[in-house]
N, CA and C atoms as an extended XYZ file, in Angstrom:
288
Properties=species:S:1:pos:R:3:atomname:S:1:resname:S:1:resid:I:1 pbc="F F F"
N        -2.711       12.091      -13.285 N   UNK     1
C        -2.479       13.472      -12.925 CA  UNK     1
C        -2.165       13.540      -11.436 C   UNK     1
N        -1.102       14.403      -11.451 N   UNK     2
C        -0.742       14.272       -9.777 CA  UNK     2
C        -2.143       15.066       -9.060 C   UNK     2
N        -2.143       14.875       -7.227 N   UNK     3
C        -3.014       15.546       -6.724 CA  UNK     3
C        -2.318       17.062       -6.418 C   UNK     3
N        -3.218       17.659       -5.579 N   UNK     4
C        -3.122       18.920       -5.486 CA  UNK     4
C        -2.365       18.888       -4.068 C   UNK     4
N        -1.492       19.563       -3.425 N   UNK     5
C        -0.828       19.774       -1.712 CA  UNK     5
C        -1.369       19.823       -0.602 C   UNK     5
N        -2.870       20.395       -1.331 N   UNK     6
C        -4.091       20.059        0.005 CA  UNK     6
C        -5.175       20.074       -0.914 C   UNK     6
N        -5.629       18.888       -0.141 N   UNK     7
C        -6.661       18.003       -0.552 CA  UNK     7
C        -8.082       18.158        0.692 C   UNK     7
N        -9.464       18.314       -0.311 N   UNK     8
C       -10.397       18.334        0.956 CA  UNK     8
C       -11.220       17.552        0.604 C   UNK     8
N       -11.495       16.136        1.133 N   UNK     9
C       -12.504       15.106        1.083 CA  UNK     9
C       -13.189       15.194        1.219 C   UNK     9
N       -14.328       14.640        1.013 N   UNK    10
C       -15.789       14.884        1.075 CA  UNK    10
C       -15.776       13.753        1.888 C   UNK    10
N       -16.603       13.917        2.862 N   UNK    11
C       -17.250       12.376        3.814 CA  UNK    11
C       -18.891       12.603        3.259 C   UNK    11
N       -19.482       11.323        3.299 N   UNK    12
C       -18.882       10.178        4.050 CA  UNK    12
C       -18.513        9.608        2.023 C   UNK    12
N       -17.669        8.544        2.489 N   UNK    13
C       -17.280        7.842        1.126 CA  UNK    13
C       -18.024        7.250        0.205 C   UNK    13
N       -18.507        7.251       -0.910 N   UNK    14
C       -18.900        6.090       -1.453 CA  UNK    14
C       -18.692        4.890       -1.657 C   UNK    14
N       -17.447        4.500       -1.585 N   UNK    15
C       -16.223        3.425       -1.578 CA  UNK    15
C       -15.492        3.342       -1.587 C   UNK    15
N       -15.587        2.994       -0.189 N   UNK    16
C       -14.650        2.467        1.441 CA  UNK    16
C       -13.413        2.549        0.877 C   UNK    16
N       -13.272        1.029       -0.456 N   UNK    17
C       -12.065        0.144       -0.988 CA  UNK    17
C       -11.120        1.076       -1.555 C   UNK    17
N       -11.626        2.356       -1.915 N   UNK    18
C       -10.473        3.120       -2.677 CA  UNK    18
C       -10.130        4.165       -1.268 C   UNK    18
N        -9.879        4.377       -0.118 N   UNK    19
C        -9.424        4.828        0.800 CA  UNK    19
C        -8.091        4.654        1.140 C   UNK    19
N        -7.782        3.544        1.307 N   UNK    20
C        -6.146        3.166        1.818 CA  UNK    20
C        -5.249        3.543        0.178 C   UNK    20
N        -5.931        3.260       -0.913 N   UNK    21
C        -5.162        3.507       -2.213 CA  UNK    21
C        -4.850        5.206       -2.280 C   UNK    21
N        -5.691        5.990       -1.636 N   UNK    22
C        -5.743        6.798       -1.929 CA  UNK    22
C        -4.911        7.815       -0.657 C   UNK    22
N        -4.571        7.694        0.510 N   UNK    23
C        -3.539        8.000        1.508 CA  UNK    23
C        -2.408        7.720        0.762 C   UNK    23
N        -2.233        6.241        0.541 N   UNK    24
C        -0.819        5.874        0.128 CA  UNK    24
C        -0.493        6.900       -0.789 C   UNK    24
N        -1.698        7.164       -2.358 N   UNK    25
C        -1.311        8.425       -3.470 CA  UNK    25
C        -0.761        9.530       -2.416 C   UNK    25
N        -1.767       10.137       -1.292 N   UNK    26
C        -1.158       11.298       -1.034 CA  UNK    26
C         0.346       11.101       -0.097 C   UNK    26
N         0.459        9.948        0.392 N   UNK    27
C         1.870        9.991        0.708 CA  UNK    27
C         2.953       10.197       -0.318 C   UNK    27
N         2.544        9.355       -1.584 N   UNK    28
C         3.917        9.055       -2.109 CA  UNK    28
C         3.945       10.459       -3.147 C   UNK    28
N         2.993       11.020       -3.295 N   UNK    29
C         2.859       12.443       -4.075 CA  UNK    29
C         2.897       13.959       -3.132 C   UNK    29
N         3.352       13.676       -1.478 N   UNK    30
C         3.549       14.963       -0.813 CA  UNK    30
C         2.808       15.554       -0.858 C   UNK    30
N         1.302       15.417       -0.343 N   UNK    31
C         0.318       16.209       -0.152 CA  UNK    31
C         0.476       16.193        1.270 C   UNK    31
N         0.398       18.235        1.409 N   UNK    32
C         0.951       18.455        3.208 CA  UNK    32
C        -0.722       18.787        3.808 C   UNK    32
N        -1.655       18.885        3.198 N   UNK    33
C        -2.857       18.484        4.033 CA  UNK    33
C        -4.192       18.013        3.738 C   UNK    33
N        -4.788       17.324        4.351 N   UNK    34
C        -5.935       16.382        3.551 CA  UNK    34
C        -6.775       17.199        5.176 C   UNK    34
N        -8.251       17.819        4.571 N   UNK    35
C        -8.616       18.248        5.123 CA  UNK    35
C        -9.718       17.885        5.040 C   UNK    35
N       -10.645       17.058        5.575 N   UNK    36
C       -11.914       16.052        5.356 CA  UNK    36
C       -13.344       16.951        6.303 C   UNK    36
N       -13.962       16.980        5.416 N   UNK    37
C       -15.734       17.670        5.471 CA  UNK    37
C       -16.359       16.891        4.991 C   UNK    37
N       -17.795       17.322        5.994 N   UNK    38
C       -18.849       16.187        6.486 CA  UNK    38
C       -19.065       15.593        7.372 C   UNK    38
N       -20.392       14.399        7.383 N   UNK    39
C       -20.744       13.797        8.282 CA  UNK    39
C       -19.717       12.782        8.649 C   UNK    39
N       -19.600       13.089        9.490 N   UNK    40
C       -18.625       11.442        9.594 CA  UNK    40
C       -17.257       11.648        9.791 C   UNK    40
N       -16.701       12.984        9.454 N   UNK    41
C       -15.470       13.393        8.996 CA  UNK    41
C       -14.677       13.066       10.238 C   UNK    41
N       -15.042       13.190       11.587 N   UNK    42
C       -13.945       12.814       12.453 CA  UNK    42
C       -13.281       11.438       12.651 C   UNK    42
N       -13.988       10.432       11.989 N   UNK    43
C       -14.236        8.902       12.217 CA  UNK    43
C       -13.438        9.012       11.170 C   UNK    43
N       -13.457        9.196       10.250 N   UNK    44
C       -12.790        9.270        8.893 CA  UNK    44
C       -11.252        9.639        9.113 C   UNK    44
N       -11.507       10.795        9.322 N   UNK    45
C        -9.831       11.348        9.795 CA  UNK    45
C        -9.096       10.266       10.571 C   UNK    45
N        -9.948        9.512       11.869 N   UNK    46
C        -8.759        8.956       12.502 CA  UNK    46
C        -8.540        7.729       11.701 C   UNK    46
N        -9.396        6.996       11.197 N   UNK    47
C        -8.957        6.575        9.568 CA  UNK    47
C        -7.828        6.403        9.034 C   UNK    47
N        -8.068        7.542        8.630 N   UNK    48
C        -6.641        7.884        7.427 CA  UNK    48
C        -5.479        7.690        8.509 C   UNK    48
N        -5.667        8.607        9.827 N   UNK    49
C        -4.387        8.784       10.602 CA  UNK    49
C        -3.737        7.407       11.016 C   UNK    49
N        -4.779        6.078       11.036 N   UNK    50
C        -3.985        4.771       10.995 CA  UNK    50
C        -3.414        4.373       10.047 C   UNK    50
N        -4.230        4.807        8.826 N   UNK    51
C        -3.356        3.916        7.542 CA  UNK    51
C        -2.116        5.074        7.388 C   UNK    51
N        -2.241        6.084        7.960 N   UNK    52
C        -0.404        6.880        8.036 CA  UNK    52
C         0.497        6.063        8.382 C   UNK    52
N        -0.241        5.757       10.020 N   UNK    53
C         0.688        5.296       10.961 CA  UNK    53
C         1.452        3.981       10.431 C   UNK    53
N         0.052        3.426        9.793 N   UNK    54
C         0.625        1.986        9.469 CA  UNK    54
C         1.358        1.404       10.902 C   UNK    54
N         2.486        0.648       10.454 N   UNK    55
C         2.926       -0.542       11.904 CA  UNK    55
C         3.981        0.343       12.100 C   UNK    55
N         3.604        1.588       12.148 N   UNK    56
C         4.545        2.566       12.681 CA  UNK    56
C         6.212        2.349       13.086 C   UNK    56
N         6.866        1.831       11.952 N   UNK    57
C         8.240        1.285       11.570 CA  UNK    57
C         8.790        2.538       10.725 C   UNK    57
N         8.047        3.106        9.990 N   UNK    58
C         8.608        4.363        8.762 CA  UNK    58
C         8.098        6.013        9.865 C   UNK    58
N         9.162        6.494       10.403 N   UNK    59
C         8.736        7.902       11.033 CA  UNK    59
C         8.603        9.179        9.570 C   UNK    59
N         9.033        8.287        8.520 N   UNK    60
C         9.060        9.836        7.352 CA  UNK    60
C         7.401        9.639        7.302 C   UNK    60
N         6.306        8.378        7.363 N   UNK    61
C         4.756        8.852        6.740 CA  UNK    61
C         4.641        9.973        7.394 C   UNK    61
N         4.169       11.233        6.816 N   UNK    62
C         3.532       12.074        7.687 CA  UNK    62
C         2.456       12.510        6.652 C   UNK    62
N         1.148       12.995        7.296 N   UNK    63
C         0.220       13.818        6.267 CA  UNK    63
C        -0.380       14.422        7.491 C   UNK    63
N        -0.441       15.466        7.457 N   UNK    64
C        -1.336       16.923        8.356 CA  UNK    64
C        -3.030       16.409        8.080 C   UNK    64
N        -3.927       15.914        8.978 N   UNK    65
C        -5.251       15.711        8.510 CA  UNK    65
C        -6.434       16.864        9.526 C   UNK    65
N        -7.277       16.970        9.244 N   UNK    66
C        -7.882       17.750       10.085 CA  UNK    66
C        -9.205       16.859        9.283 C   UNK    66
N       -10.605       17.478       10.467 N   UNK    67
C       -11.297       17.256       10.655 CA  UNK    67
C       -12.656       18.259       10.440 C   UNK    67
N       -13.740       18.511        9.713 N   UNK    68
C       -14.485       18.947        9.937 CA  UNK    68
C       -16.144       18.484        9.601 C   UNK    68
N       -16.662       18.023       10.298 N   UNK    69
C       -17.944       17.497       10.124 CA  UNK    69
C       -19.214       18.467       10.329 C   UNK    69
N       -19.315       19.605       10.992 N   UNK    70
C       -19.895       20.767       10.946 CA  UNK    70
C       -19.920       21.856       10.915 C   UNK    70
N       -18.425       22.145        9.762 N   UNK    71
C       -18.429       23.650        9.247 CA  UNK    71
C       -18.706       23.716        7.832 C   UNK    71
N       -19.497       24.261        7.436 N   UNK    72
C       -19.906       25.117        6.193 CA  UNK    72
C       -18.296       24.767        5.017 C   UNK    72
N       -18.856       24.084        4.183 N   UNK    73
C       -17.562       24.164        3.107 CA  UNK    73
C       -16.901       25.232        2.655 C   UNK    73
N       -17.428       26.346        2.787 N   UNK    74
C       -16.524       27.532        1.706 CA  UNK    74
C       -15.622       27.723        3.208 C   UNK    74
N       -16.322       27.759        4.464 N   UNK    75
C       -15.118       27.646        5.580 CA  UNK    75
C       -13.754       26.847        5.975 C   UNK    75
N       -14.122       25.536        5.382 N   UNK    76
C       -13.036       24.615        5.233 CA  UNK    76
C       -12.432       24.784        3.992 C   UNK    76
N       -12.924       25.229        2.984 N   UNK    77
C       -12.246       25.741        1.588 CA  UNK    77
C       -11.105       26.807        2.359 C   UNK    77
N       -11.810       27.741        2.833 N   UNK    78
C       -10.834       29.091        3.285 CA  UNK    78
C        -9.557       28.523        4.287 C   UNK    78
N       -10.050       27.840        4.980 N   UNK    79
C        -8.688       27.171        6.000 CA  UNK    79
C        -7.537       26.397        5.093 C   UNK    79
N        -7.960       25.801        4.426 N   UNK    80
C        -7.782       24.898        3.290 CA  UNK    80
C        -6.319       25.924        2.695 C   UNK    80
N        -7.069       26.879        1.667 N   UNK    81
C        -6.279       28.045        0.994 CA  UNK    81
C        -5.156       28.630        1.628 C   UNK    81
N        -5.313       28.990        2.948 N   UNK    82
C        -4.326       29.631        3.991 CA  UNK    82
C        -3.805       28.971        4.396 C   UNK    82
N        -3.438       27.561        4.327 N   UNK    83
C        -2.421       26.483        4.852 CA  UNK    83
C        -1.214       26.434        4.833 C   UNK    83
N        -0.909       27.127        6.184 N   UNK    84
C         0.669       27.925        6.286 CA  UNK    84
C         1.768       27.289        5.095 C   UNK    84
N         1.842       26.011        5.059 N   UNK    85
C         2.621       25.208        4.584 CA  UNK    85
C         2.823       25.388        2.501 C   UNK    85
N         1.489       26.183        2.122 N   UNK    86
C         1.920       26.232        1.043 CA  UNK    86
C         0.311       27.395        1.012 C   UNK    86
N         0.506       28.782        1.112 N   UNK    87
C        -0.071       29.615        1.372 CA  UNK    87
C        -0.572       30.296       -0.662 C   UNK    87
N        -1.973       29.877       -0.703 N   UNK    88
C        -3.047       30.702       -1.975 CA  UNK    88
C        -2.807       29.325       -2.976 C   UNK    88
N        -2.173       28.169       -2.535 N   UNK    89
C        -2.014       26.854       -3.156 CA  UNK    89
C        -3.278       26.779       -4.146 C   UNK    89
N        -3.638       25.886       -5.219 N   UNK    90
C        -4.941       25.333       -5.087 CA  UNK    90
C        -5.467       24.154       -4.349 C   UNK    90
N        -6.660       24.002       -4.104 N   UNK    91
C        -7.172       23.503       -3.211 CA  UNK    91
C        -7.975       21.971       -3.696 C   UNK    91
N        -7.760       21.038       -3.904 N   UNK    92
C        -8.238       20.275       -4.443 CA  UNK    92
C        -9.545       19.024       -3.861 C   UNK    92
N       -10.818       19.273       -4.408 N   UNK    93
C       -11.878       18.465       -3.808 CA  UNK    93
C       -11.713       16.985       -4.154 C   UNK    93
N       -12.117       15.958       -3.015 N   UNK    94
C       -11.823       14.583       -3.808 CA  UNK    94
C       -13.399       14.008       -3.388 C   UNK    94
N       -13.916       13.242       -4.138 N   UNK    95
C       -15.074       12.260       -3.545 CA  UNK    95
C       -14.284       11.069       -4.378 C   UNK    95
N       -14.582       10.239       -3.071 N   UNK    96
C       -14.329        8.758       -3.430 CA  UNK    96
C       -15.928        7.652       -2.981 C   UNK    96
């Protein structure tokens, strides 16, 4: 099943190993934002933002990531929803 256009992670991970599998999904399936809540979530984000970058040879990776490790979820839900880029979208939770 494809993912949803914005995606909000749960930190911290259960396993690590399905992380890089799971950027690559939202690259190659056009998800325009992965929006990560919880402990940990900033460490996490810059994370993901390397396995974007990769050996930074391809300028098309792009994924919008944000960060939130101490706001209240229904708050990052709401930012989430209003995401200029695809505005009342659904919003899709991931734990890995």
């Amino acid at each position: 099943m494809p993912l949803a256009r914005k995606i909000l992670l749960h930190s911290p991970l259960s396993d690590e190993a399905l992380l890089t599998g799971f950027v690559e999904q939202c690259l190659a399936e056009g998800v325009s934002l992965l929006a990560i809540v919880g402990p940990g979530a900033d460490d996490l984000e810059e994370r993901v933002d390397w396995i974007v970058v990769g050996d930074g040879s391809d300028p098309k990776r792009f994924l919008c990531t944000t960060s939130h490790p101490d706001e209240p979820l229904d708050d990052v839900l709401n930012l989430a929803k209003a995401w200029e880029a695809d505005p009342g979208d659904n919003v899709e939770q991931v734990f890995l």
